[in-house]
Backbone bond lengths (Angstrom), bond angles and torsions (degrees), N, CA, C in turn:
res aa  C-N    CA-C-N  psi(-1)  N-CA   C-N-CA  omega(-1)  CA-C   N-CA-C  phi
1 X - - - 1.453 - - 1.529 109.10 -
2 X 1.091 104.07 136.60 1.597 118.28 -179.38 1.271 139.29 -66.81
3 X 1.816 138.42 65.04 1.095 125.72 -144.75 1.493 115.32 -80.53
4 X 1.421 124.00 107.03 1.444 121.05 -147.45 1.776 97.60 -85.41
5 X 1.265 129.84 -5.66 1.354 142.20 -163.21 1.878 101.83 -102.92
6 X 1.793 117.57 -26.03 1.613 128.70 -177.60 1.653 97.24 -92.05
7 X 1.298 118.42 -20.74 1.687 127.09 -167.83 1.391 73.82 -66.93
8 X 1.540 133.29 -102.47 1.241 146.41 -149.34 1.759 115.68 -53.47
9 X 1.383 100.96 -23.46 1.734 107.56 -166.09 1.867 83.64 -73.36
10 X 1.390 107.61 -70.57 1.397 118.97 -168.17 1.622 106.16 -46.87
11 X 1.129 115.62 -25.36 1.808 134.61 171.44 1.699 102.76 -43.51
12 X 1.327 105.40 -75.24 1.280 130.29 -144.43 1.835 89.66 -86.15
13 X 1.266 117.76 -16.65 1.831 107.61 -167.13 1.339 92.29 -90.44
14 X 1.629 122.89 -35.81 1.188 128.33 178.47 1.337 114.69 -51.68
15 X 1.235 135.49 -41.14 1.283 149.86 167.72 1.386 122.44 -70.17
16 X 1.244 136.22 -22.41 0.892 142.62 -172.99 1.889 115.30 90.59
17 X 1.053 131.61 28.53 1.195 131.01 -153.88 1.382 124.36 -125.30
18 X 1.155 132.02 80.31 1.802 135.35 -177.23 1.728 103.62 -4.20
19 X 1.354 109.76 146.08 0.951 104.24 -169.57 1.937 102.37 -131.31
20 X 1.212 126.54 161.77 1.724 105.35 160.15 1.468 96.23 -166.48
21 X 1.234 122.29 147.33 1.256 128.65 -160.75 1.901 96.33 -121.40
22 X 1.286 131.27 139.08 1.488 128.57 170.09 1.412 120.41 163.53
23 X 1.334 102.82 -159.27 1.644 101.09 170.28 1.563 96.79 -99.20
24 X 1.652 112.43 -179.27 1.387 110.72 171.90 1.115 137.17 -23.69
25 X 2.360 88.84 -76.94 1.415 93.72 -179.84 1.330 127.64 -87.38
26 X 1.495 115.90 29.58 1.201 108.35 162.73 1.371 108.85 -97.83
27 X 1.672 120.06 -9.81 1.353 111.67 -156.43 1.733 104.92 -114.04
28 X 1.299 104.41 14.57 1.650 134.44 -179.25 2.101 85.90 -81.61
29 X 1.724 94.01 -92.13 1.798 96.99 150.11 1.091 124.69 0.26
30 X 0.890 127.63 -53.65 1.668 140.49 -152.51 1.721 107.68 -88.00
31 X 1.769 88.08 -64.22 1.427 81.40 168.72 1.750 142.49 -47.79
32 X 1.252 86.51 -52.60 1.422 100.95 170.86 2.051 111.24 -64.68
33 X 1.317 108.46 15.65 1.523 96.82 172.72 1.461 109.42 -123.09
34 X 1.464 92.25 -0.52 1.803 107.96 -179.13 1.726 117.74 -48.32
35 X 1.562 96.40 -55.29 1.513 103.18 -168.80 1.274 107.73 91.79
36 X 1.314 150.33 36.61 1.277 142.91 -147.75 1.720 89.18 -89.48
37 X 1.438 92.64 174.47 1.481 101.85 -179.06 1.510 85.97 -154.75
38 X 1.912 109.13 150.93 1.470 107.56 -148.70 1.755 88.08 -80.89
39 X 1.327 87.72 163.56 1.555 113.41 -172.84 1.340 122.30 98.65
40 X 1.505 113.56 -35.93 1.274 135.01 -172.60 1.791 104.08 -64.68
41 X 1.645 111.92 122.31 1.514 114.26 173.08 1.858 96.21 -88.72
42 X 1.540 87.92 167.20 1.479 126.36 179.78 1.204 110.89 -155.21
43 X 1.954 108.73 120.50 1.118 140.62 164.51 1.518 123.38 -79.67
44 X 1.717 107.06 94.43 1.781 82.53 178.60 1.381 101.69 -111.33
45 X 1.173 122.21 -179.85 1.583 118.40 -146.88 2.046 91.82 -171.13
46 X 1.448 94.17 121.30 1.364 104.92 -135.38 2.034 81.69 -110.14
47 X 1.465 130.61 148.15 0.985 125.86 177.50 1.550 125.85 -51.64
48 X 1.959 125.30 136.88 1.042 124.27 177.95 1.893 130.41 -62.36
49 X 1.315 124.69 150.69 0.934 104.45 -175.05 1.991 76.88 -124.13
50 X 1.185 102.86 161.25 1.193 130.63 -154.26 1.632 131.51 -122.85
51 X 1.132 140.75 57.18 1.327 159.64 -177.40 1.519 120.56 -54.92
52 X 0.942 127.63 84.66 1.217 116.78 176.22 2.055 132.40 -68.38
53 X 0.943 97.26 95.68 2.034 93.16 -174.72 1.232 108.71 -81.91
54 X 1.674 112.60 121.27 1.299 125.45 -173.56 1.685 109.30 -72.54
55 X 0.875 114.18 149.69 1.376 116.13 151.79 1.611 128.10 -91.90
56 X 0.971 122.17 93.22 1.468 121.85 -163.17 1.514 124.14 -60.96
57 X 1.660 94.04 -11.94 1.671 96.20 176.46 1.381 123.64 -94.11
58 X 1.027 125.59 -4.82 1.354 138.17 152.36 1.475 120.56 -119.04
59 X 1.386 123.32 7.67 1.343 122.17 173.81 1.298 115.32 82.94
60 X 1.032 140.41 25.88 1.453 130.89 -156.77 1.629 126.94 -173.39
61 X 1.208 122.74 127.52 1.530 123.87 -133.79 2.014 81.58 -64.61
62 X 1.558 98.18 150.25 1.256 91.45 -167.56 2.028 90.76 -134.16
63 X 1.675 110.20 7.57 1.189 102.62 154.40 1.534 99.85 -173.70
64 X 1.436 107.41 -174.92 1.590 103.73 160.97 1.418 139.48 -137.56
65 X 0.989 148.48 120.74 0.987 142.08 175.93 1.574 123.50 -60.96
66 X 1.507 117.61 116.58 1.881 110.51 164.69 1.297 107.70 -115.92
67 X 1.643 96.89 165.24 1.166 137.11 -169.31 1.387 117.07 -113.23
68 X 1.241 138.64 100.36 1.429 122.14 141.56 1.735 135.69 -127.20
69 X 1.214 117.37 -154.74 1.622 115.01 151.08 1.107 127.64 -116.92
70 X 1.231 137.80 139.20 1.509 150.98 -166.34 1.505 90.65 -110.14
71 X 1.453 140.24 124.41 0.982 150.95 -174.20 1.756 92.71 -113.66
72 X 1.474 164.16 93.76 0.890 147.71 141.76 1.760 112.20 -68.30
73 X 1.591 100.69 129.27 1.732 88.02 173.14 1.799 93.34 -139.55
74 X 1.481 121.12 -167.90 1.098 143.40 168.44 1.765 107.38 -138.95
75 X 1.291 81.69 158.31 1.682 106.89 166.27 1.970 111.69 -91.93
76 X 0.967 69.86 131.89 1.781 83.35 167.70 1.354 119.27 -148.42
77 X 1.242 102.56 130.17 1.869 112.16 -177.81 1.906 109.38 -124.50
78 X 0.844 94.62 158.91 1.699 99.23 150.07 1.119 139.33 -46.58
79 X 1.167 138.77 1.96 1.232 124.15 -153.46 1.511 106.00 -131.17
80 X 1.611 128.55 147.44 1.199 123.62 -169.05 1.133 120.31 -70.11
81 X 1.294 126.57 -19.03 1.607 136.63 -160.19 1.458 92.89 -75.30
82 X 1.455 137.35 -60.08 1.461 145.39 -178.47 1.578 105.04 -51.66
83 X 0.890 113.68 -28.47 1.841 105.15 -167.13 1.467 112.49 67.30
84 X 1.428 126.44 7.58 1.468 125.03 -161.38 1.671 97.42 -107.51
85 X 1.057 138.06 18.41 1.234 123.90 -178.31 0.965 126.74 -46.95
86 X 1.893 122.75 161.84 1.254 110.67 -177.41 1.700 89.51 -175.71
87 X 1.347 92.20 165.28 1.606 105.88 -158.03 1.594 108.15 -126.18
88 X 1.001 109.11 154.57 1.410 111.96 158.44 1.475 140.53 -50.08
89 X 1.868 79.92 -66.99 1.438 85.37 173.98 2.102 129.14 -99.99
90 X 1.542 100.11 47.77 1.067 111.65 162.51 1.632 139.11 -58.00
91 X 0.857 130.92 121.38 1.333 123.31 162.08 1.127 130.23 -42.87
92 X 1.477 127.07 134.46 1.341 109.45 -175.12 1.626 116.33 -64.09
93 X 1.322 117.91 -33.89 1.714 112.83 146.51 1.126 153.23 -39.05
94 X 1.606 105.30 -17.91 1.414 130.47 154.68 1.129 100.17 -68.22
95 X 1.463 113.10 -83.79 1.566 127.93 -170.48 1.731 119.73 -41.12
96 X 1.360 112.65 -10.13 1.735 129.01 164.78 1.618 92.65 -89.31
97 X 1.229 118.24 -80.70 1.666 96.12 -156.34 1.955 113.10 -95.44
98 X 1.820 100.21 36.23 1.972 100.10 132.07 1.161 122.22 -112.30
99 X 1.087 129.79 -15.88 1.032 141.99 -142.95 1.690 114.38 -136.41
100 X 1.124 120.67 -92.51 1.244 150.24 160.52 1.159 118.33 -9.78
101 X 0.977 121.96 -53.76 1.840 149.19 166.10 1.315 101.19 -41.15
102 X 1.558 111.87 -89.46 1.043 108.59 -153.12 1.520 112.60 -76.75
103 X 1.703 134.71 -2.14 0.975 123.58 -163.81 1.733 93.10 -101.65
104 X 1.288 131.84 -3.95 1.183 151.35 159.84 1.647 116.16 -56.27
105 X 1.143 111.51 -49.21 1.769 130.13 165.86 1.050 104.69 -82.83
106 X 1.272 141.31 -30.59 1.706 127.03 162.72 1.593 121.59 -61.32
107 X 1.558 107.77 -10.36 1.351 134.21 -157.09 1.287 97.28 -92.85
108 X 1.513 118.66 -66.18 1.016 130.87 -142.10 1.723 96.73 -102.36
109 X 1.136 142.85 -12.52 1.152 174.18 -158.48 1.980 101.37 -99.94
110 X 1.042 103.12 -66.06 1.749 123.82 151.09 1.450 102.38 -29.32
111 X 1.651 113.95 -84.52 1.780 117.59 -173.11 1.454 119.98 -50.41
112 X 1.414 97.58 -37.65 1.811 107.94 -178.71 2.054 97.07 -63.61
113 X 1.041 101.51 -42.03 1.815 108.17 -165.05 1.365 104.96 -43.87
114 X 2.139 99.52 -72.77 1.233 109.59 -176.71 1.803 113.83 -68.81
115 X 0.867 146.20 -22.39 1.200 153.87 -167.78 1.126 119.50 -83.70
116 X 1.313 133.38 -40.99 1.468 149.17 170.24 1.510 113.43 -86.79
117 X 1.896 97.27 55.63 1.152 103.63 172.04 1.931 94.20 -125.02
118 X 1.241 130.82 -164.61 1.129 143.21 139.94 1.341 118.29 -79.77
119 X 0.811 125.06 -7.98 2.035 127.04 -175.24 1.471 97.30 -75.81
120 X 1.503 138.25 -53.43 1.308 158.00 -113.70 1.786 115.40 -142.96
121 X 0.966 94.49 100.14 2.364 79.84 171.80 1.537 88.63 -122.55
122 X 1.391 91.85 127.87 1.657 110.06 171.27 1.285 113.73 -80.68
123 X 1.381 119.64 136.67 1.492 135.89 158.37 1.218 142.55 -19.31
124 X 1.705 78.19 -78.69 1.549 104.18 -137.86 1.655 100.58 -166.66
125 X 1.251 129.52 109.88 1.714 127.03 -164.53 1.562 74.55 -138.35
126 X 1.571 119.14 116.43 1.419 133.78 112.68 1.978 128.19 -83.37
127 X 0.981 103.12 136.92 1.540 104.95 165.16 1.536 120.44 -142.48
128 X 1.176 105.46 141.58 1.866 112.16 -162.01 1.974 83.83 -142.81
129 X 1.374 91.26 160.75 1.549 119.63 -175.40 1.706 90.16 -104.59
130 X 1.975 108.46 138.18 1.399 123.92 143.96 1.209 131.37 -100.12
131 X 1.422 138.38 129.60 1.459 112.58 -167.62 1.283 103.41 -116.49
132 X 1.337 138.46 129.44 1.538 124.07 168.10 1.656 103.34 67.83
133 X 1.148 108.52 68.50 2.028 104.69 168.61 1.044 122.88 -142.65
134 X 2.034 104.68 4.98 1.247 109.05 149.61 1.537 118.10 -106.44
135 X 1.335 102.98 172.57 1.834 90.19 169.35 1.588 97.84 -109.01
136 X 1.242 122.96 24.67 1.314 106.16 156.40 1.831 106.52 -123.73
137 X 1.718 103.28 73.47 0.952 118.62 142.79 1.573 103.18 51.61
138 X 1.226 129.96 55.07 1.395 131.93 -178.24 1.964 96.73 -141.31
139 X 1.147 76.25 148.13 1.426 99.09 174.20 1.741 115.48 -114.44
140 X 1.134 128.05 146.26 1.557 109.34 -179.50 1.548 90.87 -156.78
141 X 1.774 99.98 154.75 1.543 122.08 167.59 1.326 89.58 -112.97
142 X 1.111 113.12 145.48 1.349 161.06 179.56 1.761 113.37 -84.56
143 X 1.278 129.57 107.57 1.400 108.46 177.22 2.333 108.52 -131.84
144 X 1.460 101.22 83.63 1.197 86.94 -168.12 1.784 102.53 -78.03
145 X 1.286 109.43 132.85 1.402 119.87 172.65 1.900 111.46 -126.86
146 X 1.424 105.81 165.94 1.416 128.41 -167.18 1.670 96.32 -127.32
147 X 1.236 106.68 139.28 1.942 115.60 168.91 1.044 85.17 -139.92
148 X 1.899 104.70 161.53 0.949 115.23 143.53 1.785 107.75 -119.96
149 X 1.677 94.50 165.74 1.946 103.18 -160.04 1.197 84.12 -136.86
150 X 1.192 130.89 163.51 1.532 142.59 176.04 1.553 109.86 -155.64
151 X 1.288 103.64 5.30 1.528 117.34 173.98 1.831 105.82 -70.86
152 X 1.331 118.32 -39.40 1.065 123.22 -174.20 1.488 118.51 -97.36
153 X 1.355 129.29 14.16 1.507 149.14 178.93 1.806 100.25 -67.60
């Protein structure tokens, strides 16, 4: 059986990257218990929603499709030692090509990893940018995607 919550955990340890699994406001919480230090990414990984696809020739769901959000973000502070600086009064065009960019290809880099396996055929890949929605100074892309698994039928 397919643990779609160890795919991403084992994802993110491999990488080196905080990880937290929940609903929002628990994972608002969460952040702020991280300890991050700038540079450092965080994977949060938002609950599955669950589709069942029937098989019509025998009647009977014959796999499933899930749903969630992949929140990838980073830390960024002031300070020179991190290289992550960041300003206030940036543009959000700034804030795309320091930032934004590359945590976007860490994103999408992620979907290609797990996905470009045989276990897994992906859906459905949206990705959108967050700017400022934590108060600990993180920035995050957004990557909601759809699989389907038939391991768990």
């Amino acid at each position: 059986m397919t643990d779609a919550v160890a795919i991403f955990e084992n994802y993110a340890a491999s990488k080196g990257y905080r990880f937290a699994y929940g609903h929002e406001e628990i994972l608002q919480w969460e952040i702020t218990q991280k300890d991050l230090t700038g540079g450092e990414y965080l994977l949060l990984m938002f609950p599955f929603d669950e589709r069942g696809i029937v098989n019509t020739k025998v009647g009977m769901i014959g796999e499933w499709e899930l749903s969630t959000q992949l929140w990838l973000g980073r830390k960024f502070d002031n300070t020179s030692t991190t290289g992550t600086g960041s300003s206030i009064d940036e543009t959000t065009k700034q804030k795309y090509d320091r930032r934004l960019l590359q945590i976007r290809q860490e994103l999408a880099t992620m979907i290609k990893d797990v996905f470009c396996t045989d276990s897994y055929e992906i859906t459905a890949a949206r990705i959108r940018r967050e700017i400022n929605i934590s108060n600990e100074n993180l920035d995050f892309v957004v990557g909601e995607i759809s699989f389907k698994d038939s391991d768990n039928v």
